[in-house]
DRENZA-108150 format. One record per residue (C-alpha): z, x, y; residue in one letter. Coordinates in steps of 0.02 Angstrom, whole numbers, padded with zeros to 5 digits, always signed. Layout:
# DRENZA-108150
ZXYa
...
This chain:
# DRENZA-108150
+13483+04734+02271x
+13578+04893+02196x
+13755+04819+02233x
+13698+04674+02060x
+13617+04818+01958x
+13706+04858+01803x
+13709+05022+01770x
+13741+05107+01590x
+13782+05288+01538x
+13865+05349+01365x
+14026+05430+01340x
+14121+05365+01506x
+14282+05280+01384x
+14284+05459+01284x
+14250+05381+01130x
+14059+05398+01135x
+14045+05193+01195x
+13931+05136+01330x
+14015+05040+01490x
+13914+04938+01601x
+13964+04879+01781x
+13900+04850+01931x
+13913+04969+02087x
+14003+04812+02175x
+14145+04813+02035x
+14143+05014+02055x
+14199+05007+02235x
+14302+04847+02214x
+14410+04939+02090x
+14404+05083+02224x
+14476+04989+02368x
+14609+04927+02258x
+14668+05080+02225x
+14650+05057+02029x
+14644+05253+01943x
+14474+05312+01912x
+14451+05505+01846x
+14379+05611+01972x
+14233+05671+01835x
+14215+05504+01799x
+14177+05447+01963x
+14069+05567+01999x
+13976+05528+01880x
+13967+05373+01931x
+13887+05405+02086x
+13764+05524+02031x
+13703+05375+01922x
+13698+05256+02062x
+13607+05393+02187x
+13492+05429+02024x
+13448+05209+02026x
+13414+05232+02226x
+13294+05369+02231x
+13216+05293+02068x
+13187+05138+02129x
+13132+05197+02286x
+12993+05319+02194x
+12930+05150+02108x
+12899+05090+02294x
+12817+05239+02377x
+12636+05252+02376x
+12556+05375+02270x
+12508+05529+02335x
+12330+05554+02417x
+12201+05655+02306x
+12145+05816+02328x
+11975+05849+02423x
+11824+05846+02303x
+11766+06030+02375x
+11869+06172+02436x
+11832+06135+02617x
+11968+06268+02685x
+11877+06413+02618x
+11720+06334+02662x
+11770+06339+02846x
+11822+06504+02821x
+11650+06570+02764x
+11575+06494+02893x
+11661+06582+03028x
+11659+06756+02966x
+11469+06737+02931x
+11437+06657+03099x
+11300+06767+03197x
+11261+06725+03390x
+11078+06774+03337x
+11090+06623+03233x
+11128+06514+03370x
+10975+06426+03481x
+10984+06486+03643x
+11019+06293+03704x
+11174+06299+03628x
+11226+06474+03697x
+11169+06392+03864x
+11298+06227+03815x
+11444+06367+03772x
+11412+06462+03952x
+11440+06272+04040x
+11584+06283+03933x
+11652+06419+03983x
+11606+06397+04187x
+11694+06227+04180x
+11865+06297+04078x
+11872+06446+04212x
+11833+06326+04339x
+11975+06191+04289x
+12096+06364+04230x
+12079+06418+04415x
+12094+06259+04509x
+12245+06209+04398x
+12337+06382+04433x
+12422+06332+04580x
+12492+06201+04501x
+12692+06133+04522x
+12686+06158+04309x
+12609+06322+04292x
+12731+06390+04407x
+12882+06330+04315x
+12804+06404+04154x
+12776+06558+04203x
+12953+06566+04280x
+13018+06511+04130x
+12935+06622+04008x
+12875+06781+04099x
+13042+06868+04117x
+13012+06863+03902x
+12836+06922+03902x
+12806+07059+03836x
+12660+07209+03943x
+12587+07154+04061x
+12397+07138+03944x
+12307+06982+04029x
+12261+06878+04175x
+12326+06717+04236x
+12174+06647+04293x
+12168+06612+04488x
+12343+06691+04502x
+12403+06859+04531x
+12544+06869+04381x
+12498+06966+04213x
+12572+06934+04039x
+12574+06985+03858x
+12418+06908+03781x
+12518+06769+03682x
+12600+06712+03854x
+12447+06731+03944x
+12343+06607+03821x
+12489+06497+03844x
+12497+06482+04012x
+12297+06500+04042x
+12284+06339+03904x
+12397+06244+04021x
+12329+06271+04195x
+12152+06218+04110x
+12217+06067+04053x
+12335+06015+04190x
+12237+05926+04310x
+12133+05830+04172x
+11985+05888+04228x
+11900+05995+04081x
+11768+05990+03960x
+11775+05830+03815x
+11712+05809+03645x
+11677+05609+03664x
+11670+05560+03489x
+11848+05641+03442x
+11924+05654+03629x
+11957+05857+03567x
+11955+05949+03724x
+11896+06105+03632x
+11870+06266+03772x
+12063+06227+03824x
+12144+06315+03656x
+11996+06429+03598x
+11951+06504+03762x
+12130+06538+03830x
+12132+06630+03658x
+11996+06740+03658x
+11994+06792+03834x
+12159+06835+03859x
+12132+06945+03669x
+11975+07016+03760x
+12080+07089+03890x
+12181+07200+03738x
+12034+07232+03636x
+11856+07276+03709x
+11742+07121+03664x
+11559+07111+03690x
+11476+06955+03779x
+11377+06909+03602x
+11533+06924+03529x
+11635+06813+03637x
+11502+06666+03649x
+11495+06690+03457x
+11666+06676+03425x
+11687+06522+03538x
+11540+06432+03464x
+11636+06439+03311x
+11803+06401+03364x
+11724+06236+03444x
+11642+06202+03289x
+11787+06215+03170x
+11910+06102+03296x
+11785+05977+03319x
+11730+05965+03139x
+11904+05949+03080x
+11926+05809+03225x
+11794+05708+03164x
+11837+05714+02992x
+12000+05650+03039x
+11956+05516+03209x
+12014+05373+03228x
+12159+05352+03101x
+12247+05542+03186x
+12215+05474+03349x
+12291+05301+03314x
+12450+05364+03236x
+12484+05458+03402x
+12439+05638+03388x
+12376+05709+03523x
+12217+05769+03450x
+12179+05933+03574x
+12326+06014+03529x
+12334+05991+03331x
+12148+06033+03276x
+12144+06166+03444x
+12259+06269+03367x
+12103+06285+03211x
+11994+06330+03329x
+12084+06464+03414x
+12135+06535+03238x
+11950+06566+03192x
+11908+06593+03354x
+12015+06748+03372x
+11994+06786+03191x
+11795+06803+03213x
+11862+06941+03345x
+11966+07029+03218x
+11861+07044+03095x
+11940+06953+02968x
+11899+06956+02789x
+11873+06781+02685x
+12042+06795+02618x
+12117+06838+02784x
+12022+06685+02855x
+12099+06589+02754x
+12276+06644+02787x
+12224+06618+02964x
+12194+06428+02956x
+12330+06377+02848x
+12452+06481+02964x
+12362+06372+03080x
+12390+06221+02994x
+12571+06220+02993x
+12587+06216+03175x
+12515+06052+03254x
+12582+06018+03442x
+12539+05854+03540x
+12595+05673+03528x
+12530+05552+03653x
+12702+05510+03727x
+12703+05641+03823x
+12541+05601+03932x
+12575+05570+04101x
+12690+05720+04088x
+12683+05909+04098x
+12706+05912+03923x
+12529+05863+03881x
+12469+06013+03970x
+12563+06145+03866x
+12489+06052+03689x
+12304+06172+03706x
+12421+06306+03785x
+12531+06295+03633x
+12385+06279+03523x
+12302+06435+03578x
+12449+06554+03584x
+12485+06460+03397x
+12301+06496+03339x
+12306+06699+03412x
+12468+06721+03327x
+12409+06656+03172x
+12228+06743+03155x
+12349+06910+03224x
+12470+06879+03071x
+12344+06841+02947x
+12259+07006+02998x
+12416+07092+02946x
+12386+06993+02770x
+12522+06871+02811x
+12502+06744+02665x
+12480+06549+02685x
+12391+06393+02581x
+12211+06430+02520x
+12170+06258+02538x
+12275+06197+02702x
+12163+06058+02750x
+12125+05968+02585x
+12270+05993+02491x
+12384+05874+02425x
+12502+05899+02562x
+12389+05989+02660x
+12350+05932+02853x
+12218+05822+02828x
+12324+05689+02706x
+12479+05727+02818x
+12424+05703+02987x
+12302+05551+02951x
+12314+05380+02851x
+12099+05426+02831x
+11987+05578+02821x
+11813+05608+02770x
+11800+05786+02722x
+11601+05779+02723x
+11629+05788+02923x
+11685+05977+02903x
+11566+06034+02772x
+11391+05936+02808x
+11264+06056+02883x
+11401+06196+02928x
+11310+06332+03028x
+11148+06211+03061x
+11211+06086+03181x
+11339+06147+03335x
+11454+06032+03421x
+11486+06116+03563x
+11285+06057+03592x
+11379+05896+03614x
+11502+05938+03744x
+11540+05847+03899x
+11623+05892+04068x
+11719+05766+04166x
+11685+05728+04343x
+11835+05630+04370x
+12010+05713+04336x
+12092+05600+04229x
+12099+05520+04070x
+11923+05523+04012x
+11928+05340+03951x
+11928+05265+04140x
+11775+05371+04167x
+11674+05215+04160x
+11796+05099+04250x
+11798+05243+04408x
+11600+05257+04421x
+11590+05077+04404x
+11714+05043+04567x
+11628+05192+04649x
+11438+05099+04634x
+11512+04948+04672x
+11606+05022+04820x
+11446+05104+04906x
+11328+04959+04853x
+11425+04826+04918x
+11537+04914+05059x
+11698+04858+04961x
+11880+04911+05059x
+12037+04879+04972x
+12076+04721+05089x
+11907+04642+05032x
+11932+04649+04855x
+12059+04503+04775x
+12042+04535+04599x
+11957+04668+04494x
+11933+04614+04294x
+11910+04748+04187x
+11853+04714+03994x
+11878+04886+03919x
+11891+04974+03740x
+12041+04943+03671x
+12077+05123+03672x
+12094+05133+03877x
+12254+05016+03851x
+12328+05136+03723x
+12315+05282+03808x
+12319+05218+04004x
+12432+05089+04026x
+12542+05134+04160x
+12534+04984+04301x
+12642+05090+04428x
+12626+05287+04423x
+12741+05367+04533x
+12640+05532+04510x
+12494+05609+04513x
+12511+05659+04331x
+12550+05462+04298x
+12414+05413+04384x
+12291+05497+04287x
+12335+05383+04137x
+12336+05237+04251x
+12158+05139+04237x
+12250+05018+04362x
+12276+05146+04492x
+12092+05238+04416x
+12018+05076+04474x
+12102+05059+04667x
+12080+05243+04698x
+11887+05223+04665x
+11881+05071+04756x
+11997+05146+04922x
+11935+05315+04936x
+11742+05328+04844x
+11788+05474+04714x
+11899+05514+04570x
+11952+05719+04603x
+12106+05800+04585x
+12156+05715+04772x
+12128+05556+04701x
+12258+05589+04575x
+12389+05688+04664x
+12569+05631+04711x
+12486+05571+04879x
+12366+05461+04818x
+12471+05353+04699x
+12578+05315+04851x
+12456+05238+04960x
+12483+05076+05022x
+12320+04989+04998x
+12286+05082+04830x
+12464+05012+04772x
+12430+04857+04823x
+12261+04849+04757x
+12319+04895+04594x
+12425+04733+04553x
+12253+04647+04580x
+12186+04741+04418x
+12188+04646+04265x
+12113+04710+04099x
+12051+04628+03964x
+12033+04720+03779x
+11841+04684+03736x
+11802+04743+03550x
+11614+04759+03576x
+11640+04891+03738x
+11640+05042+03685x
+11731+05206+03742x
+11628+05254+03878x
+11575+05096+03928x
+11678+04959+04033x
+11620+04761+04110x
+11675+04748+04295x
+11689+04596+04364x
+11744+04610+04534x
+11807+04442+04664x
+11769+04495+04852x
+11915+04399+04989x
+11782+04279+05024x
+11746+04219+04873x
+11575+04309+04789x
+11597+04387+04614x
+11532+04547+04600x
+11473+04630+04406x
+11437+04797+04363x
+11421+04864+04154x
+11442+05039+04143x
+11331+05079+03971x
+11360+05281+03994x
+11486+05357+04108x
+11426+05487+04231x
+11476+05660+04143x
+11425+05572+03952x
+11315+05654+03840x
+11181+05522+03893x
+11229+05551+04083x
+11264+05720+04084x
+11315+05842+04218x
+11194+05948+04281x
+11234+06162+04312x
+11221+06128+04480x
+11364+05969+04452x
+11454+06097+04371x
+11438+06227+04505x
+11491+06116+04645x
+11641+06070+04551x
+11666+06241+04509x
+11691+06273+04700x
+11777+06141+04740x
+11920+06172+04626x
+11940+06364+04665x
+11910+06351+04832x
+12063+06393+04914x
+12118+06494+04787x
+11971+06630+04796x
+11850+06680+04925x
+11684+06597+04936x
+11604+06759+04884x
+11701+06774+04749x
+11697+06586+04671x
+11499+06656+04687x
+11531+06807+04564x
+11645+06718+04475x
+11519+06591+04416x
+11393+06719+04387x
+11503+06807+04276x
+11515+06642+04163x
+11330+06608+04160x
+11279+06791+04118x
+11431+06801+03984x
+11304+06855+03837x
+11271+07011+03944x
+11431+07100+03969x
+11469+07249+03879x
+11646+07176+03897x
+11693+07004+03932x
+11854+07051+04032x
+11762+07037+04170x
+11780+06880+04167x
+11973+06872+04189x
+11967+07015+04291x
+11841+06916+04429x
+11980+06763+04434x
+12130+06862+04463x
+12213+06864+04613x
């Protein structure tokens, strides 16, 4: 389109005359070799560059609006007001099965292949040894320990979710505040307070954002956990409103996770990377390191940069009266939590019906459309692959009755009837199904057809886990790793959190 534009500018000839011609001419005289002055040609293509990026501003969308209230600062308040006496003692109960479950998943995913190469990797740059590496004997500076802490937690897929958003919120904000409670003394109150709050602001922040953040690829744990660690830490500190403030939009600035990278390592080190991000920040800002007032509803703030949609009522409706950590579920299957309901739907139909691999010939599975976004992989080649596999989530259930961390290992995707089994999957996107639901419709080898509708997923806020679900799993993932007495203590340590004079206890009781 440019190359027919005709383009006019005064005083070109010298003698104060306009010349028009078109950039095709301007280059056609070029390539002939016919004299142009070097000012003049410059000139030239500043006015052609000027046409291009003017024409292109007529095509770009306008800017997003600002936020009708200042919801940064209103986040901010919030936190640094935040009292656990305010909190019902329900909710203080739902943060202690938070925490039991991260140090649960944190432990069981420290002998991991990918913790070890991180902390080879990074520990000869640590700085004192400050803080434990849960279910490990190593120590690190507190910014490498929430790093590597955040990734054993989240390695084996197994932690705590936030359905509505996906968030998995203890990952980034505990791996934050315990390792800081190993370098500063910190109360029990204080601790549950400060991750009550740290869940609250990630979460809020996620649903003010979910679906359009999710849909464009972000990983969503990694880019509002790094909030929640900020004013996690930051409740800690002590910071004032202003400091708060700096906190968030230092946290703001630094959103890890994209989606590609599930199936990988890499999606383990996004709530690693977003709690060492959110420390450093609330640290920084406690030094009065200046950022944005208004990071989340600014023009170019996070909220209209990271998502096409946001409702900013999400993060400021009935701040400090309703808790969404209340809301917060544990998995019972290590993998992606969207083939929850396709695993305990193969499992019942397993047990009911005495299903083997060899006397199944097709399984149908109409899911949210989600589960194909985010799960898609029709051969994993590792256990890491095969938790985003709802092909492979549906043999395993059917072959071996159960959906832990051995059912997702490098083993397990290798079997020979679960491989098999697997190209005998088909899925079918189903718009009414919703996340946590899935239609099975199973075809036996000699011929019956076999239905099961999952409505909740075992582990859902409507089928919850109970403490004692949580305990069991608890000892099955450290155990092993620490001594049965031990796991015992361990867990005792979570429940009782509120108590301690000095929640680096806890750390201390899962070191090595």
């Amino acid at each position: 389109m440019l190359a027919n534009q005709s383009i006019s500018f005064g005083g070109f000839s010298g003698k104060g005359k306009e010349l028009a011609f078109t950039s095709r001419s301007l280059f056609v005289r070029m390539s002939r070799m016919i004299p142009l002055h070097r000012r003049h040609f410059l000139f030239a293509s500043s006015a052609l560059a000027l046409t291009r990026f003017q024409a292109a501003a007529r095509q770009a969308p306008a800017p997003p609006t600002q936020a009708p209230v200042d919801v940064t600062r209103a986040l901010a308040r919030y936190v640094i007001a935040s009292r656990i006496e305010d909190v019902p003692a329900k909710v203080r109960h739902e943060a202690a099965r938070t925490l039991l479950n991260y140090v649960g998943c944190a432990v069981g995913g420290s002998t991991h292949e990918t913790v070890g190469i991180a902390i080879a990797a990074l520990s000869p740059f640590s700085g004192a040894a400050q803080a434990t590496i849960l279910g490990r004997k190593e120590r690190l500076d507190i910014l490498h320990a929430s790093l590597i802490n955040g990734i054993s937690s989240h390695v084996l897929d197994y932690d705590d979710t936030h359905l509505r958003t996906i968030i998995h919120p203890a990952g980034p904000v505990i791996s934050a505040i315990l390792a800081f409670s190993e370098r500063q003394p910190i109360t029990g109150s204080q601790f549950l307070n400060a991750l009550i709050a740290g869940v609250e602001v990630e979460c809020r922040i996620g649903n003010s954002v979910y679906p359009a953040h999710y849909t464009a690829g972000w990983h969503i744990t990694g880019t509002t956990g790094v909030f929640g660690a900020a004013a996690a830490v930051g409740r800690l500190l002590n910071l004032s409103e202003q400091q708060m403030l700096w906190a968030l939009g230092l946290a703001s600035t630094q959103p890890v996770g994209l989606q590609e990278m599930f199936g990988t390592m890499t999606k383990s080190f996004h709530p690693g990377r977003a709690a060492q991000n959110g420390m450093t920040s609330a640290l920084m800002a406690a030094r009065n390191f200046t950022s944005s007032e208004k990071s989340l509803e600014a023009k170019f703030g996070w909220s209209n940069v990271l998502s096409s949609a946001r409702d900013y009522s999400e993060i400021t409706s009935n701040l400090g009266k309703t808790w969404e950590i209340a809301v917060n579920t544990y998995k019972p299957f290590a993998c992606g939590i969207v083939m929850h309901p396709a695993i305990d739907g193969c499992i019942q139909l397993r047990n009911e019906h005495k299903l083997t691999p060899a006397a199944v010939s097709r399984i149908e599975l109409r899911v949210h459309p989600l589960v194909l976004q985010l799960t898609p992989n029709k051969t994993p080649k590792t256990g890491l692959e095969g938790k985003f596999s709802i092909y492979h989530a549906a043999a395993i259930a059917i072959a071996e009755g159960a959906g832990g961390d051995a059912q997702f290992s490098d083993r397990a995707v290798q079997v020979k009837d679960v491989v098999s089994l697997r190209d005998r999957v088909v899925t079918t996107v189903d718009s009414a199904i919703k996340e946590d639901q899935v239609r099975i419709i199973l075809t036996t080898s000699d011929g019956r057809r076999l239905e099961k509708f999952v409505e909740h997923a075992v582990g859902s806020v409507d089928h919850p886990m109970s403490d004692k679900d949580l305990e069991a799993k608890f000892e099955g993932l450290a155990n092993g790793i620490l001594s049965k007495d031990r796991i015992r203590k361990l867990m005792d340590l979570c429940w009782q959190v509120e108590t301690h004079r000095e929640t680096s206890v806890i750390a201390r009781g899962a070191a090595i």
